[in-house]
N, C-alpha and C positions, 0 to 999 in steps of 0.2 A: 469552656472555650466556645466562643461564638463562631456563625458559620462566616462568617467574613474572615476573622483571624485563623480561623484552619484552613482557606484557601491562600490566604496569602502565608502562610509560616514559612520559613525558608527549609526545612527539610522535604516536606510537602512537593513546593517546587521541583527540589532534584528529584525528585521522586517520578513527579511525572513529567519531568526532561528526561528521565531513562526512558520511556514509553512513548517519547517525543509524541506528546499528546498533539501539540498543534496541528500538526501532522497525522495521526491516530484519529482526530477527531471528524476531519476531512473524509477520510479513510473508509469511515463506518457509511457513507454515503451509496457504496460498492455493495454490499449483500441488500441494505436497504433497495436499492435500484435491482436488484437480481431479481430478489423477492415477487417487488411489485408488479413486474414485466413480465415474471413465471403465471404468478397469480391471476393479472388481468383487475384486480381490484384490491381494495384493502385486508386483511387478515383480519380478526377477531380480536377486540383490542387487548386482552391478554397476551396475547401471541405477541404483540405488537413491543408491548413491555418487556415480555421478557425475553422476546429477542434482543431487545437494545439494548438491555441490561448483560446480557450473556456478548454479544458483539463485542463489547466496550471492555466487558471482561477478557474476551479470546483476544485482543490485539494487543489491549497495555501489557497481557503478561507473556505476547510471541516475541512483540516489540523490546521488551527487557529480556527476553531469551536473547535476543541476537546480542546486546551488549556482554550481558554475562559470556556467553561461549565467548565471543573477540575480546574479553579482558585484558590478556595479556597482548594480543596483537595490536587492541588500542590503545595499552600502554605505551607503547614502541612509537606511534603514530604520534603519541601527543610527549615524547620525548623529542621527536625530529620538529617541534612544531608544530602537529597536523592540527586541524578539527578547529582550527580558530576562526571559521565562521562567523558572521553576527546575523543581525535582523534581515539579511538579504536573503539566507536564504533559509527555508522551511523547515528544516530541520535544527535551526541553530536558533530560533527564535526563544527556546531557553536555553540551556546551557546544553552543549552537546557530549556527550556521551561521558555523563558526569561519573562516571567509575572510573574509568580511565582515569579521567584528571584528578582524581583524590577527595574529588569535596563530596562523595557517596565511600559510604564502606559499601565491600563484598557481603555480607549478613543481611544489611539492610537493601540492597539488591535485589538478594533472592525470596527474600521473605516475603518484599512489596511481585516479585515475579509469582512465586507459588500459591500465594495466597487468590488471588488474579485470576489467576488457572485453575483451583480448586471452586471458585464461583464461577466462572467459563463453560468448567465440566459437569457441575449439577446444572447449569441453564439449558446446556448442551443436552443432556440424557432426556430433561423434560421436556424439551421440545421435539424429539426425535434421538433414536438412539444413534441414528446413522450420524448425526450430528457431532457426535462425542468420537467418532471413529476418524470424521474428517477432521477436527480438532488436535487428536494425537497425531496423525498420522501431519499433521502442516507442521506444529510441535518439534516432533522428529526431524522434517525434512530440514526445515529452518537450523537445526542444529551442522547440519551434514552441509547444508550452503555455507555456512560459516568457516567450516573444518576445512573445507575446499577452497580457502585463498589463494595460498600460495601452491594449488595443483590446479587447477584447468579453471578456463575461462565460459567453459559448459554448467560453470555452475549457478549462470544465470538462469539456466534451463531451470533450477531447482527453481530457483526465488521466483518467476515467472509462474510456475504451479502452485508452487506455497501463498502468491499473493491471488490465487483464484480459488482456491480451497474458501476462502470465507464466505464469497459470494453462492458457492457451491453447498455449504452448511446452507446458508441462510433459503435457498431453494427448496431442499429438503425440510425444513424446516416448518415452511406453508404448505409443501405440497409432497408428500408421501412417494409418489411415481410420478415425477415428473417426462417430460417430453425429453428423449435422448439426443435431439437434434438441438434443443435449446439447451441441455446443460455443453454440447460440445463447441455451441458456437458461442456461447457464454464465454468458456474456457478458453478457446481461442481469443476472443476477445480482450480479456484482461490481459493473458498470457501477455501480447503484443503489446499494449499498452502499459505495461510494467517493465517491459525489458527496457522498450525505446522511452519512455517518457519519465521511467525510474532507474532504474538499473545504471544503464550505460549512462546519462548524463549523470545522476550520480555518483560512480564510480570516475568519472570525466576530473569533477570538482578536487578527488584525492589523489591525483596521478601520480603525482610529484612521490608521495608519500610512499604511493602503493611500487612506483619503479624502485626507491630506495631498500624495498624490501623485498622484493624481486616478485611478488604479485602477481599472481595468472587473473588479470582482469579483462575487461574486451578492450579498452581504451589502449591499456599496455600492450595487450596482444595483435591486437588488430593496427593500434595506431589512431592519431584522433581521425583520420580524413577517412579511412574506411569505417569507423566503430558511427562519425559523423553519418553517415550514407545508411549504415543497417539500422540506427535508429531512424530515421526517416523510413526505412524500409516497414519496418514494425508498425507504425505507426500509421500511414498509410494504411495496411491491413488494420488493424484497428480501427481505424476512421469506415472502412468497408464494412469490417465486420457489426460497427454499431447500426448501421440500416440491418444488415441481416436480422441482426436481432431484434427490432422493433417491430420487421416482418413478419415472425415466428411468431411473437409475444401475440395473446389473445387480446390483447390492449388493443383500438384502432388508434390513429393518429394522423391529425387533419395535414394539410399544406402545410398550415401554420406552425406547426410542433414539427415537423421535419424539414420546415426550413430553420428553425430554431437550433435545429441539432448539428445540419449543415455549419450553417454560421460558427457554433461553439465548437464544432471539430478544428475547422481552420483556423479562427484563433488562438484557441487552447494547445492543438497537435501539430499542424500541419505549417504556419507559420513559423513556430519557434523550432520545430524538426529542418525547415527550409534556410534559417539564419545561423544554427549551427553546420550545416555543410556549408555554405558559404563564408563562415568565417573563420568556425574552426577553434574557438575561445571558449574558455573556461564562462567568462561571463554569463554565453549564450546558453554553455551549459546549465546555469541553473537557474538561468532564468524559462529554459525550455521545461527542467525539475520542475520551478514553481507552477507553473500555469500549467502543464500537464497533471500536477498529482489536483487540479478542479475540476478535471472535465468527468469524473464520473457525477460527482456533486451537482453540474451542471446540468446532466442525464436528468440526475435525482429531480431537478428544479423543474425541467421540462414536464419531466411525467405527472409530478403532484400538480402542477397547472391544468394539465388535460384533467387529471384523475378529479381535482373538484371543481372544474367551468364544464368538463365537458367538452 
């Protein structure tokens, strides 16, 4: 089998639309940008490797964690209709949560998850054991986020730490003891920017689904016009907290690269966070999803600019 016809086979595919790679791939942008900003300069190209190799591994197989646990809850979803997304939005640019819909079995699932995670956890150990700790431990959490639908709407709390855990491996990762002010403002950082710019928009996009099921989500709980405000809320801190961070970071960064970053906050966060209060749509919702899950990618792009001009 040639490398062309393995990337396009149709099992392949569902394969990695359960890991919603499109998305996933974006994603890995986040520990790479931690890394570099802890570091101050590039890592040792080994490290470099087999961090991205171990990344790529820890997210396709948390990413297929979370479908497997909601199996059966995404069943139910895509009995009522749910998930029929298209190319609009980012997570449905292949097929979304192809277990649910039948055209993945449950075997092939878990196999393409474990398998994932057994490569994740050997890249993890040799890179730092501490690695392998915050691995299980997002792993675990991501399962308990899941399990917590239909109880509380705090269980964003989880997935806000679960999606900082990675950038927090990859930290540890270059640097042994790092600075405690910058892994909490790290922390902080994401935290905000995954709730407001992931979480609640989309949770926004399934509402319908999720009130039919009686769903503790923030959109259902809160309502779209207050869930609309805290995600701006978040975000905003987000947008704060990335100058913090850049201040921390041993990295300098001219006018030029922090008006850079200015600019990409407000288009990426702060505008699409400003359009869904004000209107209050589903639309805005995931068009807020789309362009907020680039703006760490966008960090990424800033920094590798300074990092080789200078």
């Amino acid at each position: 089998m040639t490398f062309n016809s393995l990337v396009t086979h149709p099992r392949l595919k569902l394969l990695l639309a359960l890991s919603r790679t499109p998305h996933l791939v974006i994603d890995l942008a986040t520990p790479a940008l931690a890394a570099l900003l802890c570091l101050g300069h590039f890592p040792p190209p080994v490290v470099v490797v087999l961090g991205m190799i171990t990344v790529y591994a820890g997210y396709t197989a948390v990413y297929a964690l979370n479908d497997l646990v909601d199996y059966r809850t995404d069943r139910e979803k895509v009995r009522v209709g749910g998930y029929s997304d298209g190319e609009d939005f980012l997570d449905g640019v292949l097929v979304r949560h192809p277990l649910a819909k039948g055209v993945l079995t449950l075997p092939e699932g878990i196999l393409w998850a474990a398998g994932w995670a057994m490569v994740a956890m050997l890249g993890a150990w040799l890179l730092n054991p501490i690695c392998l700790y915050v691995f299980l431990a997002g792993g675990a959490l991501e399962t308990i986020y899941c399990l917590l639908w239909r109880v509380t709407p705090m269980r964003a709390v989880i997935n806000g730490i679960v999606k900082s855990l990675g950038a927090v491996a990859a930290v540890f990762a270059v640097n042994p003891h790092p600075s405690v002010l910058f892994l909490i403002v790290l922390l902080g950082l994401i935290f905000f920017w995954e709730i407001g710019g992931q979480n609640i928009p989309n949770d926004w996009t399934d509402i319908e689904e999720d009130r039919h099921f009686k769903a503790k989500t923030i959109p259902v709980k809160l309502g779209l016009a207050r869930a609309a405000l805290l995600s701006q809320a978040c975000l905003v801190a987000a947008y704060l907290l990335t100058f913090m961070l850049i201040w921390i970071s041993p990295m300098s960064f001219g006018a030029v690269h922090l008006l850079a970053v200015a600019g990409l906050g407000i288009w990426l966060l702060l505008l699409p966070a400003l359009r869904l209060v004000e209107q209050n749509d589903r639309r805005n919702a995931m068009d807020l999803f789309n362009k907020a899950s680039h703006f760490p990618l966008s960090l990424l792009a800033v920094v590798l600019v300074r990092m080789v001009m200078g």
